[in-house]
C-alpha positions as CSV (number, residue, x, y, z in Angstrom):
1,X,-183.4,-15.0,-22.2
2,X,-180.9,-17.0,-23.6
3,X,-180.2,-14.3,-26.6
4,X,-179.8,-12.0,-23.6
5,X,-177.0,-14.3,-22.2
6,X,-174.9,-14.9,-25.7
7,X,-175.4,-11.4,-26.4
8,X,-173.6,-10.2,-23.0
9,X,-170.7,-12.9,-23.1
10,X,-169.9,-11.8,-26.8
11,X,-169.9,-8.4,-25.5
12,X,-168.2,-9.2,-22.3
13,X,-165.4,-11.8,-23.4
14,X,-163.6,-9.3,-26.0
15,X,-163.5,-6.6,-23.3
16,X,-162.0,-9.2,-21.1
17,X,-159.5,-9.9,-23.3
18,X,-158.8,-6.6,-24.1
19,X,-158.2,-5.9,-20.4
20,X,-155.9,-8.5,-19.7
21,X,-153.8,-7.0,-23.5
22,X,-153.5,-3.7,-21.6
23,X,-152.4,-5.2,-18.5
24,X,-149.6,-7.2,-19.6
25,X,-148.2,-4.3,-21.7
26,X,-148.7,-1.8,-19.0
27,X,-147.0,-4.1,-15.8
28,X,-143.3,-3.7,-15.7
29,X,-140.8,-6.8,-16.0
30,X,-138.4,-7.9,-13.9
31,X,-134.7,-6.6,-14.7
32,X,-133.5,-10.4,-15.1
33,X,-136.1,-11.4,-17.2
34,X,-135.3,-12.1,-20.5
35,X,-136.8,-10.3,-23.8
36,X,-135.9,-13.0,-26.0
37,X,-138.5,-15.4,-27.0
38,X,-138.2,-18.6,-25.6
39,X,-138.0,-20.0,-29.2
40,X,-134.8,-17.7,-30.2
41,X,-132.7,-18.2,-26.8
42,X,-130.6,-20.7,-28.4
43,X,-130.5,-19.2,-31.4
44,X,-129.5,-15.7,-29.6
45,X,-126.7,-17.1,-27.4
46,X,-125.3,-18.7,-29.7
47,X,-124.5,-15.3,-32.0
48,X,-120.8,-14.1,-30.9
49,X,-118.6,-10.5,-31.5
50,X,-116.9,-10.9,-34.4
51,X,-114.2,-9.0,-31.8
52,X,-114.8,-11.2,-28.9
53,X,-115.9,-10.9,-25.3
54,X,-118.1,-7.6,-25.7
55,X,-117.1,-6.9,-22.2
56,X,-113.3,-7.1,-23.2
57,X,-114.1,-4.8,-25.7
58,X,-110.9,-2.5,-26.7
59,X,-112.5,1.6,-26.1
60,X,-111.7,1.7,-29.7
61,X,-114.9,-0.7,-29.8
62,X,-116.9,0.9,-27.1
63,X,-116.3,4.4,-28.3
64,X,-118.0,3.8,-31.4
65,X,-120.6,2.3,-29.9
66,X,-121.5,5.1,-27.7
67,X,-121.6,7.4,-31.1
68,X,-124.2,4.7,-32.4
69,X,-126.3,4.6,-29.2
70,X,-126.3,8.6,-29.1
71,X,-126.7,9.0,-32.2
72,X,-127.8,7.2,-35.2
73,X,-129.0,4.4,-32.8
74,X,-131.0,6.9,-31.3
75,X,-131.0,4.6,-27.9
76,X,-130.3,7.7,-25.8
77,X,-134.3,8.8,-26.2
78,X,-135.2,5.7,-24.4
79,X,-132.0,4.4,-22.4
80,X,-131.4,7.7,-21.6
81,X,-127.2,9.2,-21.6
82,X,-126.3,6.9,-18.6
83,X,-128.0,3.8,-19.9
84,X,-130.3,4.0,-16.5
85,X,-133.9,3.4,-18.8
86,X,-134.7,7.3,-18.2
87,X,-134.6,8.9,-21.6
88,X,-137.2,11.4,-22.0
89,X,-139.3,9.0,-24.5
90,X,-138.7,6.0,-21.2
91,X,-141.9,7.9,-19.8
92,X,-144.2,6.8,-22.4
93,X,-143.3,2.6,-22.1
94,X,-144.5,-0.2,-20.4
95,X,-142.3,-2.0,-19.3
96,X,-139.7,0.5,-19.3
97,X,-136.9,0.5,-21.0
98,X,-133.5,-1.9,-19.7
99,X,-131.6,0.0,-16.7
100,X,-128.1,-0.9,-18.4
101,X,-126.5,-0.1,-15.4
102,X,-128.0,-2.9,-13.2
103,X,-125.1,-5.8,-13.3
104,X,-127.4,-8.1,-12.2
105,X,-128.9,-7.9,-15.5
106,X,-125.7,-7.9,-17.3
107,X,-124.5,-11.1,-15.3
108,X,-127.8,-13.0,-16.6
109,X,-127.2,-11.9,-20.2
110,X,-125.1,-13.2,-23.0
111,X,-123.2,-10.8,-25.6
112,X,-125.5,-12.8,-28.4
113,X,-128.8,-12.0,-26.7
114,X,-128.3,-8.6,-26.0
115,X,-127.3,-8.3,-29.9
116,X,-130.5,-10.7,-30.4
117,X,-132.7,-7.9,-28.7
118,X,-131.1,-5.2,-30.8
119,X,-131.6,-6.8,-34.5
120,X,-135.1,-8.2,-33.9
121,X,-137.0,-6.6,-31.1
122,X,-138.5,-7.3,-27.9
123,X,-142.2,-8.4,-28.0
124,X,-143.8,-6.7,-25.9
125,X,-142.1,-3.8,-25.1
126,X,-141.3,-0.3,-27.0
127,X,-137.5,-2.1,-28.1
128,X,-137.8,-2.2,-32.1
129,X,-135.9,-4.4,-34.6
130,X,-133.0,-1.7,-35.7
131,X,-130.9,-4.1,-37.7
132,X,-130.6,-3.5,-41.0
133,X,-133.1,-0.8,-41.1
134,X,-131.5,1.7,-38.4
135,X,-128.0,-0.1,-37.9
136,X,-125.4,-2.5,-39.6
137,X,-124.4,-5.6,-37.2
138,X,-121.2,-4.1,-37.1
139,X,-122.8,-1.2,-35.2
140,X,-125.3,-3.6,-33.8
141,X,-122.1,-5.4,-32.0
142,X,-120.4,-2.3,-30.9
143,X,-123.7,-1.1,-29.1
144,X,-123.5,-4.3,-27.5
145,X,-119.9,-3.5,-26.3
146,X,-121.2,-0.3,-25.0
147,X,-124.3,-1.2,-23.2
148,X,-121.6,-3.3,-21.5
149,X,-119.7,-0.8,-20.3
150,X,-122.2,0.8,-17.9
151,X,-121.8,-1.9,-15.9
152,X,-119.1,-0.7,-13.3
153,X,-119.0,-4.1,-11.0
């Protein structure tokens, strides 16, 4: 009897965990909530433009960051063209992808962890590292200029 009993539990416990895996990759986030690892905050708000206040950005700036998120960026398949989360890959992640337009959001988030999210990640969601692979920081900054610019508030 009691081989019957470790025999279910070692079938039962992986299965368990593999539930609760699925879940918290399939259960969307709060807007606010932040993507950076609690270990990296500091680290992340510390970074700073090399041009300043991203949301002072001059259009100069914010122009070439919208040819990086439309293009070599590729952000647009996710973030969609108006930043809103609804690209046409947005369908296929858990949580979905950051509604750029929400201020809310932008008012909880500093310039360095936004440019945090873009060079390393975000755990747990379908946001990949893209610097240096995909981007330089250069671009990396200017996309953080431009995700700053669909907030209208």
């Amino acid at each position: 009897m009691k081989e019957k009993e470790d025999s279910a539990r070692l079938f039962i416990l992986p299965a368990v965990l593999l539930c609760a895996t699925l879940i918290s990759f399939t259960t969307d986030r709060h807007p606010t909530i932040d993507r950076v690892p609690s270990h990296a905050t500091e680290e992340a708000k510390n970074y700073k433009a090399p041009f300043g206040d991203a949301r002072k950005a001059s259009p100069e700036i914010i122009a070439s960051g919208k040819a990086v998120f439309e293009g070599k960026g590729q952000c647009i398949a996710c973030h969609g063209k108006s930043g809103t989360g609804d690209g046409p890959a947005a369908k296929m992640l858990k949580p979905a992808p950051r509604n750029f337009t929400d201020c809310e959001f932008q008012k909880h988030r500093k310039d360095g962890e936004l440019f945090w999210v873009i060079k390393y990640g975000s755990p747990g969601t379908g946001m990949q590292a893209m610097i240096p692979h995909t981007i330089s920081e250069e671009q990396g900054w200017q996309l953080v200029a431009y995700v700053r610019s669909f907030c209208k508030a």
